[in-house]
C-alpha positions as CSV (number, residue, x, y, z in Angstrom):
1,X,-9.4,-13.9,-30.2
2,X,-12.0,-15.7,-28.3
3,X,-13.9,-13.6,-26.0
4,X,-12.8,-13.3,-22.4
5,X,-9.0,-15.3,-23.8
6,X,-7.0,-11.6,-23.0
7,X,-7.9,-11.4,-18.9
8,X,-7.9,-15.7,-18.5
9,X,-5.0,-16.1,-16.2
10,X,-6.6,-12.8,-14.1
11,X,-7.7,-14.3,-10.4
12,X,-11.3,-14.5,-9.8
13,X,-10.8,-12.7,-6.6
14,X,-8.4,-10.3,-5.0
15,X,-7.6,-9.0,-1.7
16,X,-7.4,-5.1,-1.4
17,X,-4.7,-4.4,1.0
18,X,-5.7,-0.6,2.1
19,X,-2.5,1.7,2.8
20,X,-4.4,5.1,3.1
21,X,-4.6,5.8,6.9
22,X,-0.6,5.1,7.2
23,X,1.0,5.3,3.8
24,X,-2.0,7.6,2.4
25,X,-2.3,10.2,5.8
26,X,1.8,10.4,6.8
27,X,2.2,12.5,3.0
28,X,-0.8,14.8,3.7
29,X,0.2,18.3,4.4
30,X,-3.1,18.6,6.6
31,X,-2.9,16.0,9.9
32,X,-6.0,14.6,10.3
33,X,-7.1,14.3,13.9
34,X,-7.3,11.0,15.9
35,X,-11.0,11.0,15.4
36,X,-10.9,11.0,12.3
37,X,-8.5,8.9,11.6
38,X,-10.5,6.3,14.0
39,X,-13.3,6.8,12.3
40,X,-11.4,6.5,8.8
41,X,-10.8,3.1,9.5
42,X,-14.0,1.8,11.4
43,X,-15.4,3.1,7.7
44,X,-13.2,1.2,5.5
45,X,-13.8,-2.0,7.3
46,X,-17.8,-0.8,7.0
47,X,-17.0,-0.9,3.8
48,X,-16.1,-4.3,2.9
49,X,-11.6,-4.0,3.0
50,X,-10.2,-6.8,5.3
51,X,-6.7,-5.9,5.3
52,X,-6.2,-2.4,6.4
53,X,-2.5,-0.3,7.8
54,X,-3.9,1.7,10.5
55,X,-0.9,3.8,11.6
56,X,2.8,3.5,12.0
57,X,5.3,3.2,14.8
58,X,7.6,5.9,14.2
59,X,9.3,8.7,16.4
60,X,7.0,11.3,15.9
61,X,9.8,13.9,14.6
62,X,10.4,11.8,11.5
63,X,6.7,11.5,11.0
64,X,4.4,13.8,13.1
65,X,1.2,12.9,11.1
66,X,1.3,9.3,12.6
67,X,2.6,11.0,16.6
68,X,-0.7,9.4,18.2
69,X,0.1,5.9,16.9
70,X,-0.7,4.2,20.2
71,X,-3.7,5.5,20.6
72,X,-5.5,5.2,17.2
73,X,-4.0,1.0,17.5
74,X,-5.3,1.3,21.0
75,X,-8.8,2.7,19.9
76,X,-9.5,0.6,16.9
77,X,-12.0,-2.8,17.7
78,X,-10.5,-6.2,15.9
79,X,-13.3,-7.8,14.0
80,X,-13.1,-11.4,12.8
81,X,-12.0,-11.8,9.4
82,X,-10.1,-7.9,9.5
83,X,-6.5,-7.8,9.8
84,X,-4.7,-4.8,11.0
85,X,-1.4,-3.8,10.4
86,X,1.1,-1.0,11.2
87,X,4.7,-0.2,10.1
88,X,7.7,-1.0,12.2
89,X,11.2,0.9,11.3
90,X,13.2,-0.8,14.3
91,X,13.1,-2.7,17.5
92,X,11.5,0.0,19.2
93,X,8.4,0.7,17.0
94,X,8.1,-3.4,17.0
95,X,7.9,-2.9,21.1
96,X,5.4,-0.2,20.3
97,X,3.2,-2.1,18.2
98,X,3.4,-5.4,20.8
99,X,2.4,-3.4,23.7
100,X,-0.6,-1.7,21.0
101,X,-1.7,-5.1,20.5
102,X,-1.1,-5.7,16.8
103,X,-0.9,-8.9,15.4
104,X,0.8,-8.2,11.8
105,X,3.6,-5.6,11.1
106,X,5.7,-4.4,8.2
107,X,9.2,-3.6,7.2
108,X,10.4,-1.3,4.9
109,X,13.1,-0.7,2.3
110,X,14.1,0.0,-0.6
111,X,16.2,-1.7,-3.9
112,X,18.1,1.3,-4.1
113,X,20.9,1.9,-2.1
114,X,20.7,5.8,-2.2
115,X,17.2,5.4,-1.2
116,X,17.8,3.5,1.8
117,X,20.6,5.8,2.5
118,X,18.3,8.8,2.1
119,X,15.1,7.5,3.9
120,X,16.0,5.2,7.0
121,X,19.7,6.1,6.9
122,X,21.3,3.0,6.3
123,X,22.8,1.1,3.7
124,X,21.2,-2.0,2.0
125,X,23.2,-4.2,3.7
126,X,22.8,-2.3,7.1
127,X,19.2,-2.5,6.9
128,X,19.2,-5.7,6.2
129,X,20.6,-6.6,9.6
130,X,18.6,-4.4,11.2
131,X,15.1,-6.2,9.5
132,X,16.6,-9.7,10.3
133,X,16.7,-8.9,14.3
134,X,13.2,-7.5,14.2
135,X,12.0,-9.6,12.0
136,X,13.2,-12.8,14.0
137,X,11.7,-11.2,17.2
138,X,8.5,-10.4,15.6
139,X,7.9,-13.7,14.6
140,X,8.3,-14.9,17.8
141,X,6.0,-12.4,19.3
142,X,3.3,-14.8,17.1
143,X,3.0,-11.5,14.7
144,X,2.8,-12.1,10.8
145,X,5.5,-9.4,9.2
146,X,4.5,-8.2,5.8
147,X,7.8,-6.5,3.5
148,X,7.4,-3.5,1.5
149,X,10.1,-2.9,-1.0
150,X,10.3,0.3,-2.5
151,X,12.0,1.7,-5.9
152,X,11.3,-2.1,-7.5
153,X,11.1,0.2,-10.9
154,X,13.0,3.3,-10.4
155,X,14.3,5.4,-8.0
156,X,14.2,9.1,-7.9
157,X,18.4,9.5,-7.2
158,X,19.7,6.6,-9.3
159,X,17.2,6.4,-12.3
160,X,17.0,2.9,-13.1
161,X,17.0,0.0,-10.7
162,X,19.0,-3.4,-11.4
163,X,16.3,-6.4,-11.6
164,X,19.4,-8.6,-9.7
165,X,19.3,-5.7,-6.1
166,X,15.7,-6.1,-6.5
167,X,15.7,-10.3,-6.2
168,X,18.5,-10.2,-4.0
169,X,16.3,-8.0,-1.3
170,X,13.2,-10.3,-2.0
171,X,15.5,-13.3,-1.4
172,X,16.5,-11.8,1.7
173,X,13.0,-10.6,3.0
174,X,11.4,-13.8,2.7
175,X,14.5,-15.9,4.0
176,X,14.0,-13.9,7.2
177,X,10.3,-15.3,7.4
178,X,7.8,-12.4,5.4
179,X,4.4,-13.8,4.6
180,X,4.1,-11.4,1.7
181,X,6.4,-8.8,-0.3
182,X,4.7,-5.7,-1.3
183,X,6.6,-4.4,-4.6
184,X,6.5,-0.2,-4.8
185,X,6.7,1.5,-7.8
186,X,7.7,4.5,-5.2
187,X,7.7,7.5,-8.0
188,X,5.0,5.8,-10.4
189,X,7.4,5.8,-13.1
190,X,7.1,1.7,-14.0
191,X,5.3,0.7,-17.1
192,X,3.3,-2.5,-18.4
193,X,6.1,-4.3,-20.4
194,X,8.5,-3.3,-17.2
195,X,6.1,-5.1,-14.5
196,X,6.1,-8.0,-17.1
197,X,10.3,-8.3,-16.6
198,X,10.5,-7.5,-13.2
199,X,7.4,-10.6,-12.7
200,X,9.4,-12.8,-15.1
201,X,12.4,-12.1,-13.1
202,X,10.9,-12.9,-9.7
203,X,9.6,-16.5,-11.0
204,X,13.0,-17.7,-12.6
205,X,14.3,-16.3,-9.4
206,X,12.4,-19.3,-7.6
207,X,9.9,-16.6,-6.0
208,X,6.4,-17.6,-5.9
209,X,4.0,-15.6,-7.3
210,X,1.6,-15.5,-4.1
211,X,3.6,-14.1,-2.1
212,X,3.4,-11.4,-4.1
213,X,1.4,-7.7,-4.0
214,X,1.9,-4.9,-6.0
215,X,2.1,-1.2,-4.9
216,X,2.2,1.3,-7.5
217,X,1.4,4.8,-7.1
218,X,-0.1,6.5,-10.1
219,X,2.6,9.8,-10.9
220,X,2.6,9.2,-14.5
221,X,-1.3,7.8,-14.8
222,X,-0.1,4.1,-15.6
223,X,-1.2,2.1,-12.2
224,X,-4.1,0.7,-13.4
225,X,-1.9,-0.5,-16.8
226,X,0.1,-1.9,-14.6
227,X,-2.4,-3.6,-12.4
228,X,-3.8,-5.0,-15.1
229,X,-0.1,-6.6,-16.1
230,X,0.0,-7.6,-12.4
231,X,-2.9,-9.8,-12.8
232,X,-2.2,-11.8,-15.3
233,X,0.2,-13.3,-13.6
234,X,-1.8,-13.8,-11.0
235,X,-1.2,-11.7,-8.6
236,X,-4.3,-11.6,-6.0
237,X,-2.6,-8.9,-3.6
238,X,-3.1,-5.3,-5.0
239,X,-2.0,-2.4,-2.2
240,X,-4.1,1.1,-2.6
241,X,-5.6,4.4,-0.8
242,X,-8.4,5.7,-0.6
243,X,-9.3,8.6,-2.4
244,X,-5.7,8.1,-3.9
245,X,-4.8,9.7,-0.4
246,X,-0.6,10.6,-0.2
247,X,1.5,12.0,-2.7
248,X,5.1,11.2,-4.5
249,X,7.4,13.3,-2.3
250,X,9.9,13.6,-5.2
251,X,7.8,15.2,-7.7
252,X,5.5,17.6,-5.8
253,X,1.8,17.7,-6.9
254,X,1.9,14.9,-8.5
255,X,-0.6,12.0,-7.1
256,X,0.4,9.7,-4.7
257,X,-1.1,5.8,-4.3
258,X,-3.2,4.4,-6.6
259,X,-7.3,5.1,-5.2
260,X,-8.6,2.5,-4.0
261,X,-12.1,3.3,-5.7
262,X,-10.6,3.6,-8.7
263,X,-9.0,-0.2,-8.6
264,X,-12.3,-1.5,-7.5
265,X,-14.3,-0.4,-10.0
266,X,-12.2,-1.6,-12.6
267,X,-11.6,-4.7,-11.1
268,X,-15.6,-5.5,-11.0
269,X,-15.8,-4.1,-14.5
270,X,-13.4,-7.3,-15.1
271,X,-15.5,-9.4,-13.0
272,X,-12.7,-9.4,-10.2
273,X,-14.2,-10.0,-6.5
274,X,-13.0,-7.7,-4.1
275,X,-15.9,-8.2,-1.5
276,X,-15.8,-3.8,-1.0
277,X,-18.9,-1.7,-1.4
278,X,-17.6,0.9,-4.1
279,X,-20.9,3.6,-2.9
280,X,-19.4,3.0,0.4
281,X,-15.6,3.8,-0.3
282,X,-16.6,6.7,-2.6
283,X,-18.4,8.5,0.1
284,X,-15.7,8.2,2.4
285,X,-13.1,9.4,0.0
286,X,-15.9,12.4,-0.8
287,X,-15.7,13.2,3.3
288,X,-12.1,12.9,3.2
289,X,-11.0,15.5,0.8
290,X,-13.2,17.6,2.8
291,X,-11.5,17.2,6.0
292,X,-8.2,17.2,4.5
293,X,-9.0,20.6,2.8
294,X,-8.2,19.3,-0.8
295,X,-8.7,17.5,-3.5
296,X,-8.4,14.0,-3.4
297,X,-6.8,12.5,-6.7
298,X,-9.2,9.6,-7.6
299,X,-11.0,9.3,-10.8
300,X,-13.7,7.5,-9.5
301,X,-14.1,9.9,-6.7
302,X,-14.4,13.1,-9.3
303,X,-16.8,11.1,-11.6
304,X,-19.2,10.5,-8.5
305,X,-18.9,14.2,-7.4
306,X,-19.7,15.3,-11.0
307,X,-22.5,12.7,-11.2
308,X,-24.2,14.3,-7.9
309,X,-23.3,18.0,-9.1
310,X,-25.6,17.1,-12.2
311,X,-28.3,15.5,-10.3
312,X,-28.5,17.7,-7.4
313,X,-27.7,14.7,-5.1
314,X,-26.0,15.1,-1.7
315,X,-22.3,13.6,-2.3
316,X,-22.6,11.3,0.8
């Protein structure tokens, strides 16, 4: 095989959509303070990451790591060419994030019905109506709504998820007006040949491929495989945390979202543009785990720590 013929259909750029200051920081035991989480973001956009979820619009006794929603929207500057984003449950955390100022919110749900059952309460189908009333208002707000779907590739009370609940909730999403569906592998269970069918499955289904991102958390160690699958079909959208902040609620210590550092440096090992400083991200994932008291999951991040031990460099 001719050099370079295995990666051809891979996009010559992609567009890191960073998840760790909502998706990442809501799973830490450890809440980090508004400061910090200010200055989290301030530093990922330093960095280079044009998309970033700052915070989400919850009732704080759901969530109490994301309690000072309204102020860390509040506090945070927009920049030209950034776009924020925060998550939206109902109608009331879509008036939150109006009177916050945000111009792009997200939805969330799951293919699984015990999921949905088990994380916002409702059934598919009630949850459906739900997204279609704040969806519709949203969009008339002149706010861009982003779609997460979670369980695309299991679910941790049904095992296996049907390829038709997963289409039908796409179908639905984006006939309610989503830009852009974000596909979870929620308990990092999915594997290359299993993106493949699910992708297949989505473009017979008439869905294009562009409006597609990929969010796979890395339980089992297979994110980047599957990234890798992900990007042949093109997909230029690839979701992530930094420092590989969170953690997969259904198996405990287990890690959470794919790092972010970790997807950048492969993706310029591929010759992927991603337009992020990786020295930059790495030292803020190095002063993370430090304020969060921990560990922080990424490869990347304990290849740089060990690289500084041995050199007798300061880490950041």
């Amino acid at each position: 095989m001719p050099p370079g013929d295995l990666f051809v259909a891979a996009p010559s750029a992609v567009s890191i959509y960073e998840v760790g200051p909502r998706d990442g920081l809501q799973n830490e035991k450890q809440i980090l303070p508004t400061d910090r989480k200010v200055e989290l973001v301030e530093g990922l956009i330093d960095a280079g990451l044009r998309r970033v979820e700052i915070t989400s619009f919850v009732n704080p006794r759901w969530i109490p790591a994301m309690a000072d929603h309204m102020e860390v929207a509040s506090r945070i500057k927009p920049r030209e060419g950034v776009r924020l984003s925060a998550l939206v449950p109902n109608m009331r955390g879509l008036d939150g994030a109006t009177r916050a100022g945000m111009q792009e919110v997200a939805v969330f749900m799951a293919a699984s019905q015990t999921h949905n059952h088990k994380n916002i309460n409702k059934s598919t189908e009630e949850a459906l109506r739900t997204y279609r009333g704040v969806v519709g208002e949203a969009l008339s707000r002149g706010m861009k709504v982003r779609g997460y779907i979670s369980c695309v590739y299991g679910c941790p009370y049904e095992g296996a998820v049907p390829l038709d609940d997963v289409l039908m909730v796409c179908h639905e999403l984006l006939d309610m007006g989503v830009y852009e569906l974000s596909l979870g592998d929620t308990i990092g269970v999915g594997t290359p040949r299993q993106i493949e069918y699910v992708f297949r499955g989505l473009m017979r289904s008439g869905i294009s491929l562009p409006q597609v991102a990929v969010h796979f958390h890395d339980t089992r160690g297979t994110a980047l495989a599957n990234i890798t699958v992900a990007l042949q079909f093109g997909i230029g959208t690839i979701d992530s945390a930094v420092g590989g902040l969170g953690g997969c609620p259904y198996a405990p210590g287990a890690s959470g979202n794919v790092a972010t550092e970790d997807v950048v440096y492969m993706l310029q090992g591929m010759g992927v543009e991603t337009g992020v400083d990786l020295d930059r991200l790495v030292a803020i994932s190095a002063r993370l785990g430090g304020q969060l008291a921990r560990e922080l999951p990424s490869k990347y991040l304990k290849a740089h720590l060990g690289h500084c031990a041995r050199l007798g460099q300061p880490v950041y």
